[in-house]
The first five atom37 places (N, CA, C, CB, O) and aatype in JSON, in Angstrom:
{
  "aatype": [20, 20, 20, 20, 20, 20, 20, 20, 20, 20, 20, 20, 20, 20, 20, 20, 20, 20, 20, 20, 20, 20, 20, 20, 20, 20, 20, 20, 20, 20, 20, 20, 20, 20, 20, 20, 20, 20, 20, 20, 20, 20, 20, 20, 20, 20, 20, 20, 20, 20, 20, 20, 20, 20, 20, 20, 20, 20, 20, 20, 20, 20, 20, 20, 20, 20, 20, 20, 20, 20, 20, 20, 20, 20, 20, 20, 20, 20, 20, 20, 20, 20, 20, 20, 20, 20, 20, 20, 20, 20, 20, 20, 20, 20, 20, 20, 20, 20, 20, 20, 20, 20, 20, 20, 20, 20, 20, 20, 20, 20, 20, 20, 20, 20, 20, 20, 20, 20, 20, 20, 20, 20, 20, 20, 20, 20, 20],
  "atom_mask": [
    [1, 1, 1, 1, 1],
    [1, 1, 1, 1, 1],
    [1, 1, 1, 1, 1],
    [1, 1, 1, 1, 1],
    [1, 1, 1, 1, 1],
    [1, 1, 1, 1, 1],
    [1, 1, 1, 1, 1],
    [1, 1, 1, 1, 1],
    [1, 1, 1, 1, 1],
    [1, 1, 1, 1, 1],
    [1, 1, 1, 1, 1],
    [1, 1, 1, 1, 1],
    [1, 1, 1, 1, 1],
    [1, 1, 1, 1, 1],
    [1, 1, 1, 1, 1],
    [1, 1, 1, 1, 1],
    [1, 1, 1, 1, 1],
    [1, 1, 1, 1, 1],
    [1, 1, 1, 1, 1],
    [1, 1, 1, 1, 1],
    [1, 1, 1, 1, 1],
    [1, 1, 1, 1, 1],
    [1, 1, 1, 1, 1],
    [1, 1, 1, 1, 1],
    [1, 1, 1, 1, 1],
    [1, 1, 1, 1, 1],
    [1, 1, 1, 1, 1],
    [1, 1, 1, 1, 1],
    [1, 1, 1, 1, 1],
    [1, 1, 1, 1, 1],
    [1, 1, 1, 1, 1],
    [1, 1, 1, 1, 1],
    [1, 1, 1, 1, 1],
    [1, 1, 1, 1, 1],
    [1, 1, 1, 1, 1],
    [1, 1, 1, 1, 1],
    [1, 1, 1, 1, 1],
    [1, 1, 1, 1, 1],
    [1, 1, 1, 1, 1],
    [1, 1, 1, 1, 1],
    [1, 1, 1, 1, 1],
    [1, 1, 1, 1, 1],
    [1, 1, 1, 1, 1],
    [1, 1, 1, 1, 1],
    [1, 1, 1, 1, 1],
    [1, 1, 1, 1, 1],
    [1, 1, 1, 1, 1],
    [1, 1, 1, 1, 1],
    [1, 1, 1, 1, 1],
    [1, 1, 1, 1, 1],
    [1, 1, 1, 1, 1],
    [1, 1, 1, 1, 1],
    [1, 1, 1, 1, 1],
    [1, 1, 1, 1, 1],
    [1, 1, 1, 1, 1],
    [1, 1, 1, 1, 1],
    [1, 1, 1, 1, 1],
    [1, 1, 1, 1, 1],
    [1, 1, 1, 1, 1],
    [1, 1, 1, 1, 1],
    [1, 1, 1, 1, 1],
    [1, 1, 1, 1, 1],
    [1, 1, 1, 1, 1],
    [1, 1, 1, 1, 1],
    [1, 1, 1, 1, 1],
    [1, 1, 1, 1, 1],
    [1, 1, 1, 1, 1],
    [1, 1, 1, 1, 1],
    [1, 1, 1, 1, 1],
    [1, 1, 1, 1, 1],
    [1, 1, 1, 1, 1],
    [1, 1, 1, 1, 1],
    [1, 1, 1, 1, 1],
    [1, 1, 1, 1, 1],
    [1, 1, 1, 1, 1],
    [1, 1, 1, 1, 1],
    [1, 1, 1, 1, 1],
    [1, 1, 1, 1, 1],
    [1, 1, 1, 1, 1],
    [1, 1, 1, 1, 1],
    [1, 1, 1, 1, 1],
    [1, 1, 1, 1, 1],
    [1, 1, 1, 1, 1],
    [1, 1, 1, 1, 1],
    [1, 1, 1, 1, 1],
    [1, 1, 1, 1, 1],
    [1, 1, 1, 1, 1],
    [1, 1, 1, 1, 1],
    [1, 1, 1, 1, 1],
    [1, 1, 1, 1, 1],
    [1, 1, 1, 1, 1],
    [1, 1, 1, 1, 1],
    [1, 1, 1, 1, 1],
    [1, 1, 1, 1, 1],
    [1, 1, 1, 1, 1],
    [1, 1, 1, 1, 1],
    [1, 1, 1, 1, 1],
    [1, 1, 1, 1, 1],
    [1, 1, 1, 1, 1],
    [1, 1, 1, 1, 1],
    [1, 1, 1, 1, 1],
    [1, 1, 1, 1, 1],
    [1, 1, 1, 1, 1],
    [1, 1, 1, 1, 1],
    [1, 1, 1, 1, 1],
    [1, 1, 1, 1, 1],
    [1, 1, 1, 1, 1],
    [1, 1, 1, 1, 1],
    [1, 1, 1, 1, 1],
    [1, 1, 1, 1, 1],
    [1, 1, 1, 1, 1],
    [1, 1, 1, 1, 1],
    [1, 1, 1, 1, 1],
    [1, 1, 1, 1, 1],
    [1, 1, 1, 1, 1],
    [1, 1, 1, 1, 1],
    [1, 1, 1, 1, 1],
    [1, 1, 1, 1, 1],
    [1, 1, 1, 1, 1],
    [1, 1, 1, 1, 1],
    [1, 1, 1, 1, 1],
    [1, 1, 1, 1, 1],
    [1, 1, 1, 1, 1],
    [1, 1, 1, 1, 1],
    [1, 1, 1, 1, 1],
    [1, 1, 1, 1, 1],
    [1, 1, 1, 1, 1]
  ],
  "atom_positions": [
    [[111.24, 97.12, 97.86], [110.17, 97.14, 98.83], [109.6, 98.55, 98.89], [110.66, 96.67, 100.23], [110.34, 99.52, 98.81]],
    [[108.09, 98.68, 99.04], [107.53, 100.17, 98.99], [107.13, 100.43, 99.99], [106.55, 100.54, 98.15], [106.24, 99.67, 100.37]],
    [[107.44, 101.32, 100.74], [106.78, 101.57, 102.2], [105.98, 102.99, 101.95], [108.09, 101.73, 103.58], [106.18, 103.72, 100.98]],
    [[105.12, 103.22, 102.91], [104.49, 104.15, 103.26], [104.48, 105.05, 104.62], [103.59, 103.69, 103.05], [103.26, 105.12, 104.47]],
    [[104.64, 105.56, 105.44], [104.88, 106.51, 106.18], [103.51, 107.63, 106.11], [106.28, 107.02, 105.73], [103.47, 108.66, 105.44]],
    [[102.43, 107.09, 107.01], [101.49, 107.37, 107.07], [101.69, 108.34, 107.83], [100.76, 106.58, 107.27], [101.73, 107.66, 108.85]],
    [[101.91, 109.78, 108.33], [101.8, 111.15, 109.15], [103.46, 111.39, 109.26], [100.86, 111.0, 110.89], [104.36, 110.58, 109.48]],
    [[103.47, 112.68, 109.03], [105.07, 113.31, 108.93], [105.84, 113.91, 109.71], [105.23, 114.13, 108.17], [106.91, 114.47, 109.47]],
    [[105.03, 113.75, 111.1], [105.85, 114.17, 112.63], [107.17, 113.89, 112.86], [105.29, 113.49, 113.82], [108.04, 113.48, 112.09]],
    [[107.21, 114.16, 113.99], [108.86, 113.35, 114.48], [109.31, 111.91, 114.04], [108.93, 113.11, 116.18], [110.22, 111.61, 113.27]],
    [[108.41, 111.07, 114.73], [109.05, 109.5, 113.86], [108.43, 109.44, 112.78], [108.78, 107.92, 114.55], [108.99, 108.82, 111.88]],
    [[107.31, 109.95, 112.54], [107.2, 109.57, 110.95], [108.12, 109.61, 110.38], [106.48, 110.22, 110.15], [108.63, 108.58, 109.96]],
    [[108.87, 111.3, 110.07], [109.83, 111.89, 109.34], [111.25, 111.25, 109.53], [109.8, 113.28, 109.65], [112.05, 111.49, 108.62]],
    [[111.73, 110.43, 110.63], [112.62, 109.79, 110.85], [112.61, 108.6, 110.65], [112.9, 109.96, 111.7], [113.73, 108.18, 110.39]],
    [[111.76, 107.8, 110.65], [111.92, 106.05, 109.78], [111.91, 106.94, 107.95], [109.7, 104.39, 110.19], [112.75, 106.7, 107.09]],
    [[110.77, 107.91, 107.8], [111.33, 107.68, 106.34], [112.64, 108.53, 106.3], [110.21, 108.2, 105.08], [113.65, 108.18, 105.69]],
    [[112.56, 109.37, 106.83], [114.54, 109.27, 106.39], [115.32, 108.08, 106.74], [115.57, 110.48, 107.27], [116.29, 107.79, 106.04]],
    [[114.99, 107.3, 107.83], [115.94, 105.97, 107.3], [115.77, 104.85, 106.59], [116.36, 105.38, 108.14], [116.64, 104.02, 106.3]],
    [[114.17, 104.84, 106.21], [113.86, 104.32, 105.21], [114.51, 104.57, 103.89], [112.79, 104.5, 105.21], [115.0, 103.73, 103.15]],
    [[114.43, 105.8, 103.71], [114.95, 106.28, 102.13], [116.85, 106.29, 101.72], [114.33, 108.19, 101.98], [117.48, 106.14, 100.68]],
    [[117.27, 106.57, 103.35], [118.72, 105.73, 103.16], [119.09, 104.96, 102.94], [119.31, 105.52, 103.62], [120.26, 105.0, 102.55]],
    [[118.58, 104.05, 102.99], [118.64, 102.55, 103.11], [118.34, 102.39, 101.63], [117.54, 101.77, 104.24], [119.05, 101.52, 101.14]],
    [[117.32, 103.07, 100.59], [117.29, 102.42, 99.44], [115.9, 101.81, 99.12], [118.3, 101.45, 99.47], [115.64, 101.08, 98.16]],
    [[114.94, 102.31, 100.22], [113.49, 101.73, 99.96], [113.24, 102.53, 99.34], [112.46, 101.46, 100.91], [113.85, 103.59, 99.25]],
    [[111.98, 102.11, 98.57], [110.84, 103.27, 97.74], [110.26, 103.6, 98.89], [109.56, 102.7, 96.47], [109.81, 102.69, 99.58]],
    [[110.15, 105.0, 99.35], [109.46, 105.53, 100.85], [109.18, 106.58, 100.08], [110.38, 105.82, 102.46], [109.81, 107.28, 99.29]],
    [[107.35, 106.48, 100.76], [106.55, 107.46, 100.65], [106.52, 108.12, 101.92], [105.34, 107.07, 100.2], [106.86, 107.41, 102.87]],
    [[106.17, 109.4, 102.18], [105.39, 109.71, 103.36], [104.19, 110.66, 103.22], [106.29, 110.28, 104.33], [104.03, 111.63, 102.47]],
    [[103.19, 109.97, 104.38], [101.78, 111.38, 103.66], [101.93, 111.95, 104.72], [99.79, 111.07, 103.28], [102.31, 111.56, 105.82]],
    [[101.48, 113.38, 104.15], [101.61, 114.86, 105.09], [100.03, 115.5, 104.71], [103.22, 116.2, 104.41], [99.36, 115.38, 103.68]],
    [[99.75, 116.16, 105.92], [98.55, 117.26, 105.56], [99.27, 118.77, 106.1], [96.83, 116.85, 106.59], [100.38, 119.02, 106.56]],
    [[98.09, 119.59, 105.79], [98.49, 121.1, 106.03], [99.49, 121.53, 106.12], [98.15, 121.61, 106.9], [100.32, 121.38, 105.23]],
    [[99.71, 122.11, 107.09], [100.9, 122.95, 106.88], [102.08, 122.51, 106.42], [101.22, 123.5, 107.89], [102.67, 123.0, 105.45]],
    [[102.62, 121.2, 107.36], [103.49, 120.09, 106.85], [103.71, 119.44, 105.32], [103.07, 119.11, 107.57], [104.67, 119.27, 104.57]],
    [[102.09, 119.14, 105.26], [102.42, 118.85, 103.49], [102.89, 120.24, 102.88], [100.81, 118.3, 102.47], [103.91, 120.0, 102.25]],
    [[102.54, 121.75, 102.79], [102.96, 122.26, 102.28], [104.32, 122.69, 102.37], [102.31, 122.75, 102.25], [104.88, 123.22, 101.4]],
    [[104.95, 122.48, 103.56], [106.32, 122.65, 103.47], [107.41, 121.72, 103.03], [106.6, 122.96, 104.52], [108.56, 122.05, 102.76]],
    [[106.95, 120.65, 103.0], [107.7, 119.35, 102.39], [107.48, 119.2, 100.81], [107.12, 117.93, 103.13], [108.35, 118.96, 99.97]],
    [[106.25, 119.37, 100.6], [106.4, 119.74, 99.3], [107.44, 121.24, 98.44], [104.96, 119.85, 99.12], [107.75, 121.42, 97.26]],
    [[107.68, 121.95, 99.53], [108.58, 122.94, 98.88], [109.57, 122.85, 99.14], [108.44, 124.07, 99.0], [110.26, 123.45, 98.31]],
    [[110.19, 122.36, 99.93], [111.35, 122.13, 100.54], [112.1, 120.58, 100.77], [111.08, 122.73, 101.71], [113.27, 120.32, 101.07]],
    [[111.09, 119.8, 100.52], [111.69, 118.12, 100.49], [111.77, 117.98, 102.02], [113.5, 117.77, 99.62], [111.99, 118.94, 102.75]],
    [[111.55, 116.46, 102.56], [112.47, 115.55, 104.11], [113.52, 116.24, 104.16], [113.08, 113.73, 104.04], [114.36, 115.8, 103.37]],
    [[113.77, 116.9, 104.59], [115.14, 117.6, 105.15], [115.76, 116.56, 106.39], [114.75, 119.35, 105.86], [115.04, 116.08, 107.27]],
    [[116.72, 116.41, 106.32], [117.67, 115.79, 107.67], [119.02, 116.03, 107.95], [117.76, 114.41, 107.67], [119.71, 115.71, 106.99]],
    [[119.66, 116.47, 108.91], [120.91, 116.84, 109.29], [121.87, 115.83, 108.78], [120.98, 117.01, 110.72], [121.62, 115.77, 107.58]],
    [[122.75, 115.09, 109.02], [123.79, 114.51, 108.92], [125.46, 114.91, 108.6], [123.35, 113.85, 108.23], [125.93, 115.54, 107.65]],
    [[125.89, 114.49, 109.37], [127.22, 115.14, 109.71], [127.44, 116.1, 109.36], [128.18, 114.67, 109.44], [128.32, 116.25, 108.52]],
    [[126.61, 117.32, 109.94], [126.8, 118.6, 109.9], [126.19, 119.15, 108.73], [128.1, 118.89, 109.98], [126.16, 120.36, 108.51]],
    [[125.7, 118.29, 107.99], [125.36, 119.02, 106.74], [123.69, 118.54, 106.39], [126.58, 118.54, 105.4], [123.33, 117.37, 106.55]],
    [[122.69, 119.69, 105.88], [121.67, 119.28, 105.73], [121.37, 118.69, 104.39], [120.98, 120.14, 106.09], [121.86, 119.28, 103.43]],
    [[120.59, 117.52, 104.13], [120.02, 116.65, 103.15], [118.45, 116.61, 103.06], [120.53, 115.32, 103.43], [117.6, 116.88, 103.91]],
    [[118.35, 116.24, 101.94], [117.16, 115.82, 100.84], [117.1, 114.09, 101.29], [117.74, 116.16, 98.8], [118.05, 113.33, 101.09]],
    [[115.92, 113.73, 101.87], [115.81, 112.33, 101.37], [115.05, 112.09, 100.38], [115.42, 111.5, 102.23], [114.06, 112.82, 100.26]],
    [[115.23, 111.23, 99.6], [114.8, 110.7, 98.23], [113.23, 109.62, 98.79], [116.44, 109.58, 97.37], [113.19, 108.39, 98.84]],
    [[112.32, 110.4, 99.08], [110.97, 110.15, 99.41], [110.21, 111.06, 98.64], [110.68, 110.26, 100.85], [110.45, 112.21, 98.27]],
    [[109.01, 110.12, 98.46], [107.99, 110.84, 97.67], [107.16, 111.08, 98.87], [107.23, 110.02, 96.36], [106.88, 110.34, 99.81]],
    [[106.68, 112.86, 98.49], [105.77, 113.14, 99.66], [103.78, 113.37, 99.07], [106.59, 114.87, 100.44], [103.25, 114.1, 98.23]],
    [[103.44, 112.7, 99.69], [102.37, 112.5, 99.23], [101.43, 113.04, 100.13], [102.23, 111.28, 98.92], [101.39, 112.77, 101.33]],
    [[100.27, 114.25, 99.19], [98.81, 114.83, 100.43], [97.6, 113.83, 99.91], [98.09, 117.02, 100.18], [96.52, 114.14, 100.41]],
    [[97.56, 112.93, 99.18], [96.22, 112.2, 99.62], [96.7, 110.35, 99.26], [94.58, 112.94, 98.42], [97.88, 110.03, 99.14]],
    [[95.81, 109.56, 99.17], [96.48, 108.37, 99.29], [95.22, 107.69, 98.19], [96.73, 107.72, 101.1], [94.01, 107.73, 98.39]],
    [[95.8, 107.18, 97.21], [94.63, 106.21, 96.4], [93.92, 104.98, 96.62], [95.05, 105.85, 95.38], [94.7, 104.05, 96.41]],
    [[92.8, 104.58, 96.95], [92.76, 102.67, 97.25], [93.21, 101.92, 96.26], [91.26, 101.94, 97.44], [92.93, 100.72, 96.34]],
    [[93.94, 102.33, 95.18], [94.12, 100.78, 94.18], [96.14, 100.86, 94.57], [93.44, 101.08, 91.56], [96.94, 100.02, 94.15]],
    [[96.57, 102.24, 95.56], [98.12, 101.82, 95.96], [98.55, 100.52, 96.5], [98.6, 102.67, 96.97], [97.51, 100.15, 97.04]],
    [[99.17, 99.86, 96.63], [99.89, 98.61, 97.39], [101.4, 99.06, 98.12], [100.22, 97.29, 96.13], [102.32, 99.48, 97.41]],
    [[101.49, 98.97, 99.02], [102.81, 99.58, 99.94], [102.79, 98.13, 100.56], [102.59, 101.19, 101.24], [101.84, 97.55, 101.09]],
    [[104.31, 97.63, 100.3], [104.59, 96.03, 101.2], [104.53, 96.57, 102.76], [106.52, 95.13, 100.83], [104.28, 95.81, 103.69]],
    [[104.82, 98.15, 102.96], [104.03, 97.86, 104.76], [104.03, 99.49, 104.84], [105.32, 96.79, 106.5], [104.94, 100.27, 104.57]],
    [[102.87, 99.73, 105.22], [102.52, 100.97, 105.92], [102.88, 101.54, 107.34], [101.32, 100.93, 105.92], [102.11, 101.11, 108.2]],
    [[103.6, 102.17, 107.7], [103.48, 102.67, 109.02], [102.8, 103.59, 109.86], [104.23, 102.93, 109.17], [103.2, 104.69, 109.49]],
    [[102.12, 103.72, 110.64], [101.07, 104.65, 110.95], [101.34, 105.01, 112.17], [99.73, 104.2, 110.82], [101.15, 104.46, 113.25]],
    [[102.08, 106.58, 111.69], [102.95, 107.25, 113.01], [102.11, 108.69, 113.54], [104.8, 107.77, 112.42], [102.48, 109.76, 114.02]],
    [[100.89, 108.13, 113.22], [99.83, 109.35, 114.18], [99.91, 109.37, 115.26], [98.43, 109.32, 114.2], [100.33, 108.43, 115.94]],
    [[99.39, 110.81, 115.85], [99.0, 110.83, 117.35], [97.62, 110.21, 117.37], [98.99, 112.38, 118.05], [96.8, 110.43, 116.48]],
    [[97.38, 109.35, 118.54], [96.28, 109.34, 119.08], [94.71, 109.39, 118.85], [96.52, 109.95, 119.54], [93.88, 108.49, 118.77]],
    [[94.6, 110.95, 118.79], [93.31, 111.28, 118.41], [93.35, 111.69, 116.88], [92.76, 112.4, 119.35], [92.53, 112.49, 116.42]],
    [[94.52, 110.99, 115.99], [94.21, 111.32, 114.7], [93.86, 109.82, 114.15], [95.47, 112.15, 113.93], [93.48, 109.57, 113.0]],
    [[94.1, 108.7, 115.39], [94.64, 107.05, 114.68], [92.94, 107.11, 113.76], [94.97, 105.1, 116.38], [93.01, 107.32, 112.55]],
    [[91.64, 106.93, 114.34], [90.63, 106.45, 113.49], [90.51, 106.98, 112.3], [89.54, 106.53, 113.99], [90.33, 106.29, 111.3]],
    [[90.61, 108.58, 112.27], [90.61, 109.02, 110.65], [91.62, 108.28, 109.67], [91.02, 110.62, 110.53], [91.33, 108.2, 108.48]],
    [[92.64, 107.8, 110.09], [94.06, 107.37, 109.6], [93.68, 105.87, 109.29], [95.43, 107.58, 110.83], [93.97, 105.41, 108.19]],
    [[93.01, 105.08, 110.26], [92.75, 104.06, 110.02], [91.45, 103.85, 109.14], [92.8, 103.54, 111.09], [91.52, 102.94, 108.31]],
    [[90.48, 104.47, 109.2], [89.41, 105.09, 107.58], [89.51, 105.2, 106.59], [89.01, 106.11, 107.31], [88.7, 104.94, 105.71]],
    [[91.33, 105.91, 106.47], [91.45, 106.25, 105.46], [91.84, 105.11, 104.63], [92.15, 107.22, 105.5], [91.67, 105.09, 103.41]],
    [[92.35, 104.17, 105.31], [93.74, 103.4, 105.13], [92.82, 102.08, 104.58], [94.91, 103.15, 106.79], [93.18, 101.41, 103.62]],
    [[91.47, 101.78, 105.43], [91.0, 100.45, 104.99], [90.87, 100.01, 103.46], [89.73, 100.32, 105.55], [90.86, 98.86, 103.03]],
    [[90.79, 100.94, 102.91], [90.17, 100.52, 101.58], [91.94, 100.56, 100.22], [88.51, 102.11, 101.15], [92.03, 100.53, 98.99]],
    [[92.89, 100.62, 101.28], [94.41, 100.99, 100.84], [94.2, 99.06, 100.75], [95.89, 102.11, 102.31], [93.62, 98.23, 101.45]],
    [[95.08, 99.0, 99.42], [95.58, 97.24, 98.75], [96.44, 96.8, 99.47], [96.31, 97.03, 97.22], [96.55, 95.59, 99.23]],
    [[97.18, 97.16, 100.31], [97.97, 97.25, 101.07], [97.79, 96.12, 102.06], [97.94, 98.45, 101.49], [96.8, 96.07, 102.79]],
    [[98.82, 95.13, 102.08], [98.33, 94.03, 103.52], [98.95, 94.59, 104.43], [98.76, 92.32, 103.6], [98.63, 93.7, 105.22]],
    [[99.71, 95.43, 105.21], [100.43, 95.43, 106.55], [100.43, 96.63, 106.78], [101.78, 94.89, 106.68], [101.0, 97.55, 106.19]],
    [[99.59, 96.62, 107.9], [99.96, 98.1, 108.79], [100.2, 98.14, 109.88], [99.11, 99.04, 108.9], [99.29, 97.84, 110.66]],
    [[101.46, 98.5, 110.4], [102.13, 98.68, 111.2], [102.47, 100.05, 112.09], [102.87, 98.23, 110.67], [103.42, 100.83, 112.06]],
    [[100.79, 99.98, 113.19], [100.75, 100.96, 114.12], [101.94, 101.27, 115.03], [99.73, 100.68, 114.84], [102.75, 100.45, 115.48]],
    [[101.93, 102.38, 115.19], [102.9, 102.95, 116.5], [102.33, 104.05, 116.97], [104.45, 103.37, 116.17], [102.58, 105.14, 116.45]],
    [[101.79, 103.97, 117.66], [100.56, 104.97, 118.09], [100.28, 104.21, 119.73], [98.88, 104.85, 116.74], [99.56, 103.27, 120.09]],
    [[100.84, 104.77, 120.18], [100.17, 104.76, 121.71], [99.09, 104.83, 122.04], [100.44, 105.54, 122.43], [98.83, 106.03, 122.0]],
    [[97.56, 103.85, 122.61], [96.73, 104.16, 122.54], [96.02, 103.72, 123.9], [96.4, 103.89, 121.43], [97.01, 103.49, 124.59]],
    [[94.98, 103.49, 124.65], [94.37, 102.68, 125.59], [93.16, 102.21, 124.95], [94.13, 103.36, 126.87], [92.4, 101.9, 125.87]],
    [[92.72, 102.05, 124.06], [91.83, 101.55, 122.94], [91.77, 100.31, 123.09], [92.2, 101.81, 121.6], [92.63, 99.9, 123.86]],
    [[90.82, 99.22, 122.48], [90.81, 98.05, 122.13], [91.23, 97.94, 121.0], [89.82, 97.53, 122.25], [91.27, 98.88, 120.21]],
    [[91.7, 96.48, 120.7], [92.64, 96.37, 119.61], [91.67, 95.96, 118.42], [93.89, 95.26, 119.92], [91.93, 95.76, 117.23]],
    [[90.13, 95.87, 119.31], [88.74, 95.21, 118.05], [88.35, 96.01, 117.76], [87.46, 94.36, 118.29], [87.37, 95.66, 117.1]],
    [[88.43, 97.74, 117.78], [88.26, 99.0, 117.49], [88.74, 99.25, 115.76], [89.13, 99.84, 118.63], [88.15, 99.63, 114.74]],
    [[90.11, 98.81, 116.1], [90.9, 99.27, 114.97], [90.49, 97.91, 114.04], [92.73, 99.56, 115.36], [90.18, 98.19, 112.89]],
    [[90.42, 96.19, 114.46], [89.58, 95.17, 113.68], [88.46, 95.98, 112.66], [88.73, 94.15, 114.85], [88.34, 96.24, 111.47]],
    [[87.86, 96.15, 113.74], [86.51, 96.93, 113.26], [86.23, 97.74, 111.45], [86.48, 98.29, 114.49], [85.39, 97.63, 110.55]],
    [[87.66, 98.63, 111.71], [87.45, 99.33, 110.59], [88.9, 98.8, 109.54], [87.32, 101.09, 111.04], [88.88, 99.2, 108.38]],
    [[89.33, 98.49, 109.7], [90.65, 97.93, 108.75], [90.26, 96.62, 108.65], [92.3, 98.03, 109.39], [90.6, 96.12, 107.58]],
    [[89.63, 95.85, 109.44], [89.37, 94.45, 109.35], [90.6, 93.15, 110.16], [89.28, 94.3, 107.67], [91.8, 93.37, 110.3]],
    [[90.13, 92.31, 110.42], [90.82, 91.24, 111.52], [92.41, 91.04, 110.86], [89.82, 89.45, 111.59], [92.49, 91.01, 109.63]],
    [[93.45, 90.93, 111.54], [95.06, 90.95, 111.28], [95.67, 91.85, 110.1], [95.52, 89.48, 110.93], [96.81, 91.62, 109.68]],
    [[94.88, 92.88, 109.61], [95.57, 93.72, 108.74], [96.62, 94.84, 109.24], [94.58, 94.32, 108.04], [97.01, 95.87, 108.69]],
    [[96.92, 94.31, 110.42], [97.91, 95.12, 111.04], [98.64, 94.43, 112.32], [97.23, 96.44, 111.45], [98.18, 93.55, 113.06]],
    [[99.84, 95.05, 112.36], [100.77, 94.46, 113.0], [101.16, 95.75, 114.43], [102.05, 94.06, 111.75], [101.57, 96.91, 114.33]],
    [[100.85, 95.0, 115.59], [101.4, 96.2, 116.95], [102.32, 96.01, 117.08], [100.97, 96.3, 118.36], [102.86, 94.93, 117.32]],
    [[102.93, 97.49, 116.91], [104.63, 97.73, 116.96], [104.36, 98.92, 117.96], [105.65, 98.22, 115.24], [103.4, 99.68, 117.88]],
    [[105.55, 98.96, 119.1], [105.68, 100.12, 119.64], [104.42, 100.65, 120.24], [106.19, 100.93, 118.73], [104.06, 101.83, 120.25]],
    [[103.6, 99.28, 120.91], [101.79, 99.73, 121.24], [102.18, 99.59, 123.28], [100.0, 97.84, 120.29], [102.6, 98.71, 124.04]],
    [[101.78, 100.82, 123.39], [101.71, 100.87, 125.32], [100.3, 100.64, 125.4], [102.17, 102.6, 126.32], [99.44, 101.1, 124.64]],
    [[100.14, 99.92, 126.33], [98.48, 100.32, 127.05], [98.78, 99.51, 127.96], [96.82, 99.99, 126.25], [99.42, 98.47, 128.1]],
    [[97.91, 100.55, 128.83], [98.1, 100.33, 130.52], [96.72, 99.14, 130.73], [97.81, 102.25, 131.68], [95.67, 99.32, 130.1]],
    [[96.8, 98.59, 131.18], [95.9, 97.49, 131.96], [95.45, 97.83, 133.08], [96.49, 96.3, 132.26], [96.23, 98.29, 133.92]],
    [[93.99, 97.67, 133.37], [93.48, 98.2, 134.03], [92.41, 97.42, 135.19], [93.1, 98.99, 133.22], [91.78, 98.09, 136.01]]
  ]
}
């Protein structure tokens, strides 16, 4: 199974390290500063006292002819629409937001298109 790990923050960087334990093909994309330090240094993660390499490919741009059996998209907020822009034209059927938002959910329709994504981990307050 190929996953993707769309932004390299806190949970990004932590599903793909447990993604890549586990034995998936895990990508994760990074920009600036982040991509440049992961690219020199690899996913770093603690474990029992000792620091590790996860076996993820770190990726700074993303192609439309890729296919990932599920994308995760662990942006903040005010990064989700660029992320979701980027992502529409990705071969990819499943994306699987975690992004806290108060948005409409026909926003994100809009530009990825109707059920190409799955709400995981979605708050919004009702109003």
């Amino acid at each position: 199974m190929r996953i993707l790990i769309y932004g390299a923050g806190v949970i990004g960087s932590l599903y793909a390290v447990l993604f890549a334990e586990t034995g998936y093909d895990t990508s994760i994309y990074a920009r600036g500063k982040r991509l440049e330090f992961l690219k020199k240094n690899g996913l770093l993660y603690k474990k029992n006292q000792n620091i590790r390499r996860a076996e993820a490919t770190i990726l700074g741009e993303l192609s439309d002819n890729d296919a990932y059996d599920f994308i995760l998209l662990t942006v903040r907020e005010n990064q989700l629409y660029e992320a979701l822009a980027e992502l529409k034209n990705n071969k990819s059927n499943i994306i699987v937001t975690m992004v806290n938002s108060l948005d409409s959910y026909k926003k994100w329709e809009d530009i990825v298109g109707k059920g190409e994504y799955c709400l995981l981990f979605q708050e919004r307050a009702e109003v």
